[in-house]
C-alpha positions as CSV (number, residue, x, y, z in Angstrom):
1,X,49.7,139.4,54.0
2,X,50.3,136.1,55.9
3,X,54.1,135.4,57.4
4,X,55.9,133.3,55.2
5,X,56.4,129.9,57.3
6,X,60.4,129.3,57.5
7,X,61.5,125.7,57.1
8,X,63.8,125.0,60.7
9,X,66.8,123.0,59.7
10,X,67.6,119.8,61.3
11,X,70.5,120.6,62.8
12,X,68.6,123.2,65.1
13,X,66.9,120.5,66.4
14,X,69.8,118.4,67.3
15,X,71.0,121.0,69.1
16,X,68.1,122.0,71.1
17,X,67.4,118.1,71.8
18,X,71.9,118.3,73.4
19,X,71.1,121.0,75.0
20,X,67.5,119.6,77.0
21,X,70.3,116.6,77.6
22,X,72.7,119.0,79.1
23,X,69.6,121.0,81.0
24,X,68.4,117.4,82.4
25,X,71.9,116.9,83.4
26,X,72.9,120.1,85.4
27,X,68.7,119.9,87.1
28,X,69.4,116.4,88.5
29,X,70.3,116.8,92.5
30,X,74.3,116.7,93.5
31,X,75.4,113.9,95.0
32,X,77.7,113.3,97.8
33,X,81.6,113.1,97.5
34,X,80.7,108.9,98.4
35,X,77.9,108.6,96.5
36,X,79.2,110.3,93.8
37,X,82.8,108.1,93.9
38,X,80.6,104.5,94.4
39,X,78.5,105.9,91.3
40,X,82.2,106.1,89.4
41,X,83.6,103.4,90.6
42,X,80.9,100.8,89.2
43,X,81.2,101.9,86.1
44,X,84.5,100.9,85.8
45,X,83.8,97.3,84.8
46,X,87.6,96.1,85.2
47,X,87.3,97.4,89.0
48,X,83.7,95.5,89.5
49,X,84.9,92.8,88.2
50,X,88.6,92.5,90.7
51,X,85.7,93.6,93.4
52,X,83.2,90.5,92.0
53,X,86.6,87.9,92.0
54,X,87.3,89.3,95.4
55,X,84.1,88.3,97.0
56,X,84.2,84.7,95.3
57,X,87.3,84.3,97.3
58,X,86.3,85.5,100.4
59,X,83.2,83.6,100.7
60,X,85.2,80.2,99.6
61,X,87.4,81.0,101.9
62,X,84.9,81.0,104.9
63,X,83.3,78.5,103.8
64,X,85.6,76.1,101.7
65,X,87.1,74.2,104.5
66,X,83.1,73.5,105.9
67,X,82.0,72.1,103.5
68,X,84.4,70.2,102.2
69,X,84.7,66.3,103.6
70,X,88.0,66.1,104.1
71,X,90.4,67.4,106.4
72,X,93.4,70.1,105.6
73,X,96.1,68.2,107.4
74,X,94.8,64.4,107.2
75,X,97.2,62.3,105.0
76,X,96.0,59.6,102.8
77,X,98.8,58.2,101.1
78,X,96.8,55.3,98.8
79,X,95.2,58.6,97.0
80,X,98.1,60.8,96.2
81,X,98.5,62.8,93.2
82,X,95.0,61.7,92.1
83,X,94.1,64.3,89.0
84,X,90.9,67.2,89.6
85,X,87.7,64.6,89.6
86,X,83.8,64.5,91.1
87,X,85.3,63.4,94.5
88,X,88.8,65.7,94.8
89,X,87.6,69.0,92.5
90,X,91.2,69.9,92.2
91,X,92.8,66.8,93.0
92,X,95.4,65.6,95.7
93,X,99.3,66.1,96.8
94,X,102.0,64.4,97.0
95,X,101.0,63.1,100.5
96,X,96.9,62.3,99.4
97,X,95.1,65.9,101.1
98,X,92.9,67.3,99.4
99,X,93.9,70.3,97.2
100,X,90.6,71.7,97.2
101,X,90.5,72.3,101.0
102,X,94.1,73.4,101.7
103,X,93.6,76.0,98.6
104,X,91.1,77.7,100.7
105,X,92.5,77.1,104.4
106,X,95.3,78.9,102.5
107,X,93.7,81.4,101.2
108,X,92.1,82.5,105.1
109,X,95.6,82.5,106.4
110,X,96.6,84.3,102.5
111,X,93.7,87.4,103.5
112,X,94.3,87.5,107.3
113,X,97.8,88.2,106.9
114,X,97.0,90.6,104.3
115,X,94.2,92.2,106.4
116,X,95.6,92.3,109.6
117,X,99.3,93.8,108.2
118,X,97.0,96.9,106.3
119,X,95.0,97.3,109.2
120,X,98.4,97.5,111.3
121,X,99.9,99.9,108.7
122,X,96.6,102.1,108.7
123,X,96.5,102.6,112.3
124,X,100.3,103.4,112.8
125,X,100.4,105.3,109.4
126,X,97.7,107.6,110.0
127,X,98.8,108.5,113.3
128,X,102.2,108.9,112.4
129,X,101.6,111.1,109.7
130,X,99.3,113.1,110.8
131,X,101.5,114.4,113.9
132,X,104.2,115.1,111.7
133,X,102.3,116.6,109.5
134,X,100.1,118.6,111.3
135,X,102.9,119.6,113.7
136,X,105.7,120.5,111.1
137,X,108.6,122.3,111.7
138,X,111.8,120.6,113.7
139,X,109.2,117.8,114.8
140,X,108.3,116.8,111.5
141,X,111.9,116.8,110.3
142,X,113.1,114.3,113.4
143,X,110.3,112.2,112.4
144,X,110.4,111.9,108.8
145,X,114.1,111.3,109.0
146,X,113.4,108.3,111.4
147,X,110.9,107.3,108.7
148,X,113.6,107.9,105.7
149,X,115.7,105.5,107.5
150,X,113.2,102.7,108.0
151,X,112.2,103.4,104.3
152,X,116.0,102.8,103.1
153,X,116.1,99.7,105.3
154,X,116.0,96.4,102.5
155,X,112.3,95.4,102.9
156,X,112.3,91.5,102.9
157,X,115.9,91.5,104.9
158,X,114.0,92.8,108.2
159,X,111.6,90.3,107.8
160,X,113.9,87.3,107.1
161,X,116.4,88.3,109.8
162,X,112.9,88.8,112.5
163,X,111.6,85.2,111.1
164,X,114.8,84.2,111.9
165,X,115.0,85.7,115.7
166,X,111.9,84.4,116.3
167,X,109.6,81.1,115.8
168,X,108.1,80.9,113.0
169,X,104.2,81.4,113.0
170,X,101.3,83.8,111.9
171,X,101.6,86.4,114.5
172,X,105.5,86.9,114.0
173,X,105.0,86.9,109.7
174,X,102.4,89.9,110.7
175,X,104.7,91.6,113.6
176,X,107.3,91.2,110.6
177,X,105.7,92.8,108.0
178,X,104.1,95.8,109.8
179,X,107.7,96.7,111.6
180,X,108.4,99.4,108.3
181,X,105.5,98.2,106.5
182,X,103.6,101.3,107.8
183,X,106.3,103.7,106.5
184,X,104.2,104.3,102.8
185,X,101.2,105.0,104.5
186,X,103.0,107.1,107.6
187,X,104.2,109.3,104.3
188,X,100.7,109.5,102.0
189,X,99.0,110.9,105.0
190,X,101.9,113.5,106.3
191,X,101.4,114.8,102.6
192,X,97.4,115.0,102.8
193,X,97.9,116.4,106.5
194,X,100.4,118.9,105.2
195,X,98.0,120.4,102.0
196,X,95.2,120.7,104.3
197,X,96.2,121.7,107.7
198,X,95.6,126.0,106.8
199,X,92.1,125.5,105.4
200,X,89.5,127.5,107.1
201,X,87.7,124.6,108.8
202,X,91.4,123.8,110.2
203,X,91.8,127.2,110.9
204,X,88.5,127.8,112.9
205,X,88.9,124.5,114.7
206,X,92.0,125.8,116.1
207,X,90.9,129.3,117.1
208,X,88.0,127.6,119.5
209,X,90.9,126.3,121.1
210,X,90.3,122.3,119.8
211,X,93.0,120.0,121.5
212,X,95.5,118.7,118.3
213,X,94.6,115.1,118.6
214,X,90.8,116.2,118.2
215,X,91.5,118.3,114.7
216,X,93.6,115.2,113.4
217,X,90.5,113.2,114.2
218,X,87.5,115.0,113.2
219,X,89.0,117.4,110.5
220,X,92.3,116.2,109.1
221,X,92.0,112.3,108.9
222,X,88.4,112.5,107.6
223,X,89.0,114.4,104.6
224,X,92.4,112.2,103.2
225,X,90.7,109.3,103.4
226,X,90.4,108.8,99.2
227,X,94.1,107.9,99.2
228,X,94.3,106.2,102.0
229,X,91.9,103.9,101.3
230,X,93.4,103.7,97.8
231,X,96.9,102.7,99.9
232,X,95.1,100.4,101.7
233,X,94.0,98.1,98.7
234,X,97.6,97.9,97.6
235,X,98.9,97.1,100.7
236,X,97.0,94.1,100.9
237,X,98.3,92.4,98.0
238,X,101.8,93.2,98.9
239,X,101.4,91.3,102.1
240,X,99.8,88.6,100.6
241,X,102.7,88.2,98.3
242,X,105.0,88.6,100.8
243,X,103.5,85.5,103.0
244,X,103.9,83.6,100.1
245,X,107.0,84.1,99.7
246,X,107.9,83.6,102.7
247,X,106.2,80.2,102.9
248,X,107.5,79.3,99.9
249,X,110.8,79.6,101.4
250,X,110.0,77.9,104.4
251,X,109.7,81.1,106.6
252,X,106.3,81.1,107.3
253,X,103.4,78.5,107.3
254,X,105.1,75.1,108.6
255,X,103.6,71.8,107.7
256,X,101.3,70.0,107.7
257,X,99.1,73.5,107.3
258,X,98.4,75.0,104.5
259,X,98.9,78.6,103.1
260,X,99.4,79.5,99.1
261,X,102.7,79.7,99.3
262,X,103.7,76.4,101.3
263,X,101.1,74.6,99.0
264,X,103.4,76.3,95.5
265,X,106.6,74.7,97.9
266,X,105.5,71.8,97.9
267,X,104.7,71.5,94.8
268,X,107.9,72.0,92.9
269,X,109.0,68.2,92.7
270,X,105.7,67.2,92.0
271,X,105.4,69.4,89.0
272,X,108.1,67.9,87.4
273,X,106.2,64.4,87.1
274,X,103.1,66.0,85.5
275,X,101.2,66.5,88.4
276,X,100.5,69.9,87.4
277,X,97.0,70.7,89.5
278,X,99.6,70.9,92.9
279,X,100.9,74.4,91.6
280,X,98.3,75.6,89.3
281,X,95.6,76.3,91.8
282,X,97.6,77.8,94.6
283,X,99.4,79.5,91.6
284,X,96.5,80.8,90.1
285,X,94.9,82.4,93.3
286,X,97.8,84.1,94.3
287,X,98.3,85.4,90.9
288,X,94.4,87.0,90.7
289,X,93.9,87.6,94.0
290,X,97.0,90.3,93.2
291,X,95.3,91.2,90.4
292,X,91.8,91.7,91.6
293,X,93.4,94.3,94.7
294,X,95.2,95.7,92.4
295,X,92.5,97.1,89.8
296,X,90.7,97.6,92.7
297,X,92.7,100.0,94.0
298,X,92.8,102.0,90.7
299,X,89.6,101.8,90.4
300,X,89.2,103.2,93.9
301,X,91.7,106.0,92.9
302,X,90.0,107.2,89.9
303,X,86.7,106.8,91.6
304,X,87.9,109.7,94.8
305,X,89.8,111.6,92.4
306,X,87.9,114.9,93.0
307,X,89.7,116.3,90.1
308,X,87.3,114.0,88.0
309,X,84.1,114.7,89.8
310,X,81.8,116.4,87.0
C-alpha cells in the first residue's frame, strides 16, 4: 500500500524560508564594536546626510577663498549691494566685497573656533574626569565641587567679561570659551570612569601593579569613547554659535574680516532696504551647519549605543 502523499501548507514554507533568513543572519561573521556602529550609523539617512552637508562645507571652506577672484577685505564701493549674479554668486555688501568669499573666510574662522574649543574641552575633560573618577572618594568630591561651581557660573558672562579684559581676537574667543567650556565633558567621562573602573580588566591592570595614569590611558579612556565622541559633536556647534554671537555683538571678529556672525552684523541695516542676500547666506550656514552637527551627533549616539547592537 503506497503512503498517502500529504499536501504541505503554504504557510510551512514561509516559515521555513524566515527561519533560513534568521539562520543566514546568526552564520554571518560578528563584527567589531566600530564596524558594527559605522555599519548603524549609515543607515541613518538623516545622520549621512548632516555628515554629506558637513563635508560640502568643509571643503568650500578650504577652498572658497582660492578660488574665488576677489579679495575678503578689498572694498569696492561702485559695486555695493549688487544682487547674487554670474560674476558675485551671492552678491555684494554694503561696502562692495564679495559675499561669496567672506561667507567661506567665515566659515574657516566659524569651524576653527568650533574645532579648536572641542579639542580644548576633550583634552581637559577627559583628563579631569577620569582622575576624579577613577580616584573617587574625598578627591573626587573636592574636584567635582570645583567643577559644580564653574558649572553654576553664567556661561556667556565669563566670556563677555574675558573679551572684555582682553583684546579682542581668535585666540582670546577660544581661551574664552574653553575656560568652563570643558566642565560637560570633565562630567560625561567622570560618570563612564566611575561605571567601569571595578571591571576585571581594571581590576587585573591594577593587581600587576600598572601606574594610574597608564589604566586611565589604555583601559578606562578607550572604552568611553562612544559618548565622548558623541559630546564632542555637540560641542562644536555650541561654539560655533557662540562665535557668532559674539561677533555679532562686536566681541569677536573685528572688521574688515570676516566671520558668520560679523557678516549677520553687518547686515542688519542693509536688510531693511531689501538687500536680503547680506543675511541670508551667513544666516543660512550658521543655521545648517548647527543642524548638520547636531543630527550628527545623534546619529553617532544611536550608532555606539551598545544597548542596540543586535
Amino acid at each position: 500500500m503506497k503512503p498517502e502523499n500529504k499536501q504541505v501548507p503554504n504557510e510551512w514554507f514561509r516559515w521555513t524560508e524566515k527561519d533560513v533568513k534568521a539562520a543566514e543572519v546568526v552564520s554571518r561573521p560578528s563584527l567589531s564594536y566600530w564596524s558594527d556602529a559605522w555599519y548603524r550609523l549609515i543607515k541613518n539617512k538623516l545622520a549621512m546626510l548632516g555628515m554629506f552637508f558637513l563635508v560640502i562645507v568643509v571643503f568650500l571652506a578650504i577652498f572658497g577663498p582660492i578660488i574665488s577672484p576677489y579679495e575678503v577685505t578689498k572694498m569696492d564701493q561702485p559695486n555695493q549691494f549688487h544682487p547674487p549674479s554670474k560674476d558675485h554668486w551671492f552678491g555684494t555688501d554694503q561696502h562692495g566685497r564679495d559675499v561669496f568669499t567672506r561667507t567661506w573666510y567665515g566659515a574657516r574662522v566659524s569651524l576653527f573656533v568650533g574645532l579648536m574649543a572641542a579639542l580644548i574641552d576633550f583634552c581637559i575633560g577627559i583628563i579631569y574626569g577620569g582622575i576624579a573618577g577613577y580616584k573617587g572618594g574625598r578627591v573626587d568630591n573636592i574636584m567635582m565641587r570645583i567643577v559644580e561651581v564653574l558649572y553654576g557660573i553664567p556661561y556667556l558672562l565669563v566670556v563677555i567679561l574675558l573679551l572684555v579684559i582682553m583684546e579682542p581676537s581668535l585666540t582670546t574667543i577660544i581661551i574664552a570659551l574653553t575656560v568652563t567650556g570643558w566642565v560637560g565633558m570633565a562630567r560625561i567621562v567622570r560618570g563612564q570612569v566611575l561605571q567601569i573602573k571595578n571591571y576585571e580588566f581594571v581590576l587585573a591592570s591594577k593587581s600587576f601593579g600598572t601606574n594610574t595614569s597608564r589604566i586611565i590611558r589604555r583601559n578606562l579612556i578607550p572604552n568611553t569613547m562612544g559618548p565622548i565622541i558623541v559630546q564632542l559633536t555637540l560641542t562644536v556647534p555650541s561654539a560655533i554659535f557662540a562665535e557668532a554671537f559674539l561677533s555679532f555683538l562686536g566681541l569677536g571678529i573685528q572688521s574688515p574680516y570676516a566671520s558668520w556672525g560679523t557678516m549677520a552684523s553687518d547686515s542688519l541695516g542693509a536688510i531693511l532696504s531689501g538687500h536680503w542676500w547680506t543675511l541670508f547666506f551667513p544666516a543660512f550656514f550658521i543655521s545648517f551647519t548647527m543642524f548638520a552637527f547636531n543630527v550628527l551627533g545623534d546619529g553617532l549616539q544611536d550608532a555606539l549605543d551598545p544597548k542596540l547592537r543586535k
